[in-house]
C-alpha positions in Angstrom: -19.8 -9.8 -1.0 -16.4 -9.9 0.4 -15.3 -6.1 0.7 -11.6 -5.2 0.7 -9.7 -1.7 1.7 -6.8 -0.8 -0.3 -4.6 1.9 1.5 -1.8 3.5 -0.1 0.0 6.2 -1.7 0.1 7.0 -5.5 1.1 4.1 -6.5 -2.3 3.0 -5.4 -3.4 5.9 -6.8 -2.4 5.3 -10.1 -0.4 7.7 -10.7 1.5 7.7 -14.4 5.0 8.3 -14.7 4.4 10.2 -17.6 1.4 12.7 -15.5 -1.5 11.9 -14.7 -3.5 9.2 -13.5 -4.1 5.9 -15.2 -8.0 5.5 -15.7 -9.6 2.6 -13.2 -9.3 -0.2 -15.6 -5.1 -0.2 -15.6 -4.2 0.7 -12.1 -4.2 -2.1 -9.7 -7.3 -1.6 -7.2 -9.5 -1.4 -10.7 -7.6 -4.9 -12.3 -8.2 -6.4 -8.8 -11.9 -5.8 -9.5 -11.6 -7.4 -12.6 -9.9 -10.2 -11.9 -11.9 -11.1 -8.7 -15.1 -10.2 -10.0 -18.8 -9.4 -8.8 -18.4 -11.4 -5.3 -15.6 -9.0 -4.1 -16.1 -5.2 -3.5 -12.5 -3.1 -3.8 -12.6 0.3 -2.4 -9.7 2.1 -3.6 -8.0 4.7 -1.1 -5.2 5.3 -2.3 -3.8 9.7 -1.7 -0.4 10.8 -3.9 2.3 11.3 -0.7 0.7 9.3 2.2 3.2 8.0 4.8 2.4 5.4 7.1 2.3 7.5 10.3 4.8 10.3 9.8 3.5 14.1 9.7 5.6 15.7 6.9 5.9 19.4 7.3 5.7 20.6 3.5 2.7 18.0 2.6 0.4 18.2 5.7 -2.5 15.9 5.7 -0.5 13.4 4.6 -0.4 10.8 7.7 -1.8 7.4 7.2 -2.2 6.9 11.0 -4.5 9.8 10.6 -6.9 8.9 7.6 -7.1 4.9 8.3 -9.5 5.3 11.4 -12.0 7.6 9.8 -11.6 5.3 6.3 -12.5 2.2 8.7 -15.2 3.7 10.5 -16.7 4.7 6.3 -16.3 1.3 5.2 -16.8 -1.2 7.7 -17.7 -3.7 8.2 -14.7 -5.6 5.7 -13.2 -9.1 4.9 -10.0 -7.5 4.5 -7.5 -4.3 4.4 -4.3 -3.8 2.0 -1.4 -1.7 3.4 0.8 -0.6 0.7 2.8 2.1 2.2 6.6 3.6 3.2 7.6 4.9 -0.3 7.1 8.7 1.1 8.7 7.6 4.6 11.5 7.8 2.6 11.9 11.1 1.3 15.3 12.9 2.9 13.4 15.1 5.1 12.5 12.3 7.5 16.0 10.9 8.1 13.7 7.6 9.0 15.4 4.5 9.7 14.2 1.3 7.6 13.1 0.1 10.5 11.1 2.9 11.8 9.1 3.3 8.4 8.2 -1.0 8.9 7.4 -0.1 11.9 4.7 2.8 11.4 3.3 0.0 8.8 3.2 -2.5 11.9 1.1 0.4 13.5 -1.0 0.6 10.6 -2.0 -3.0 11.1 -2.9 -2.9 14.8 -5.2 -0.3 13.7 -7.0 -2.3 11.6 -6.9 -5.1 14.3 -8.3 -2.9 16.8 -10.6 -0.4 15.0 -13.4 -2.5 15.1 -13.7 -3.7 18.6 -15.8 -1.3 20.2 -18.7 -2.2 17.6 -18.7 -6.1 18.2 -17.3 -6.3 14.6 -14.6 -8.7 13.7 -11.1 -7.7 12.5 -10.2 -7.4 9.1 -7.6 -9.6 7.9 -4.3 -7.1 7.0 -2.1 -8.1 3.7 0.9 -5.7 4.6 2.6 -5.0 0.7 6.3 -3.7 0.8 6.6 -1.0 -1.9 8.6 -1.7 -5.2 12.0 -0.5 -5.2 13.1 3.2 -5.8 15.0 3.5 -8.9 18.6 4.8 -9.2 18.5 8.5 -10.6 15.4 9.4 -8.3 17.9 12.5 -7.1 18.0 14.1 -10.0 14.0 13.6 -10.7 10.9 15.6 -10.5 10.2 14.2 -7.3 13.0 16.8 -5.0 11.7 14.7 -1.8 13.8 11.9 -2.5 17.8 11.4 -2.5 20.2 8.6 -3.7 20.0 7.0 -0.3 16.2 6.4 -0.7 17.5 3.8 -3.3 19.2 1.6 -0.6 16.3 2.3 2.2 13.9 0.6 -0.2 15.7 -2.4 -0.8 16.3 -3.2 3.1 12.4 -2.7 3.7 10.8 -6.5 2.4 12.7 -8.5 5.2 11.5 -6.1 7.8 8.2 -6.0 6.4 7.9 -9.4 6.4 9.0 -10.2 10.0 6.4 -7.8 11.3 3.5 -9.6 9.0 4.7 -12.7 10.6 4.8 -11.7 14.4 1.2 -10.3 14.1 -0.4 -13.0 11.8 -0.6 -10.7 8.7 -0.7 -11.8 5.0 2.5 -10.5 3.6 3.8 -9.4 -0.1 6.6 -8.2 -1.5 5.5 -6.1 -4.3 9.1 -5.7 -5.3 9.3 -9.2 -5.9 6.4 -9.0 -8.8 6.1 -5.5 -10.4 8.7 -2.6 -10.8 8.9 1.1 -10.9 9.1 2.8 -14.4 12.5 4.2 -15.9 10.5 7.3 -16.2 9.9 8.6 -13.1 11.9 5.6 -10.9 9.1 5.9 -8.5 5.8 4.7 -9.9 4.2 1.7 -11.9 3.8 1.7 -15.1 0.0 -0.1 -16.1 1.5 -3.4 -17.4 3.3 -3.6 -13.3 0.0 -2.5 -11.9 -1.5 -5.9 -13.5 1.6 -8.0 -12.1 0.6 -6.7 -8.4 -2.8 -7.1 -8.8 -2.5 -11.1 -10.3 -0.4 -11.5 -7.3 -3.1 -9.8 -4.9 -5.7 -11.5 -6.5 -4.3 -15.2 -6.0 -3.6 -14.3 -1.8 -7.0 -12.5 -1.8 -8.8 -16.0 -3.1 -6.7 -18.0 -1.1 -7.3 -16.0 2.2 -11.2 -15.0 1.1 -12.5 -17.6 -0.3 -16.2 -16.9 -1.4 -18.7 -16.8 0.5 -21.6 -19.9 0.0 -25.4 -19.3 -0.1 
């Protein structure tokens, strides 16, 4: 069985634009399951508010740097870890730079390429994701983390995503380029976008981890 980590925020979570979570079966990590079937395992970590590696001062806890190591060391070994993170980098409060929230992705990644040294295990393979696009009008949302600006920061984000995935050998996907946040909230997917992403996912994931013979 080919077991695979997806690590993100809520939009890995599942979280509904309209409250609420969307049940397994319509938010991406469970559609992946579907779609890949009984030879792949998904383990779905996704925590409403995670950054990449950035401590935030009114949501403590909330530092990816922090939970991927103890995540790793719960599910190795694995074929494969998705990074889908940098939407919360870019809340107001973190004046962060687009290229400083790529960059605590980057980190993310040499995590994963590192963790499992020490044990003899093999590396992962990482598929960094850029997040979908912020939607105009997030200011004046439910969401009081987020300004205007955060609009423009996540449009700049794929390129330098991408770059990074490419330096290091990474898979790479722009989930802006296949699903799209909901009018509602203009932050998270609605369940028809979490099935674009996963389709996309699930075409790399065969591609990359082909299954495995006897």
């Amino acid at each position: 069985m080919r077991n695979i980590l997806c690590f993100g925020d809520s939009n890995t979570y599942g979280h509904n634009p309209s409250g609420g979570r969307w049940p397994l079966h319509e938010r991406w990590p469970g559609i992946l399951q579907e779609l890949l079937g009984e030879e792949y395992h998904i383990i779905e970590e996704g925590l409403c508010g995670r950054t990449t590696v950035f401590e935030d001062c009114l949501e403590t806890d909330k530092s990816g740097r922090k939970h991927l190591p103890m995540l790793l060391g719960t599910h190795m070994p694995l074929d494969m870890v998705i990074i889908m993170l940098g939407t919360n980098d870019m809340k107001h409060r973190f004046s962060l730079l687009p290229a400083d929230i790529a960059n605590g992705a980057a980190e993310l990644g040499h995590i994963v390429d590192t963790f499992g040294a020490f044990m003899g295990l093999p590396a992962p393979k990482v598929l960094l994701v850029s997040p979908v696009y912020i939607k105009e009008g997030i200011g004046h949302g439910i969401f009081g983390g987020f300004g205007e600006e955060s609009v423009a920061v996540s449009k700049q984000l794929a390129p330098l995503f991408e770059e990074r995935a490419k330096m290091y050998h990474w898979l790479y996907l722009d989930a802006a380029g296949v699903a799209e946040a909901s009018e509602r909230d203009k932050l998270h997917m609605e369940k028809e976008e979490h099935r674009k992403l996963a389709v996309a996912l699930c075409s790399m994931i065969r591609a990359a981890l082909p299954q495995k013979q006897g």
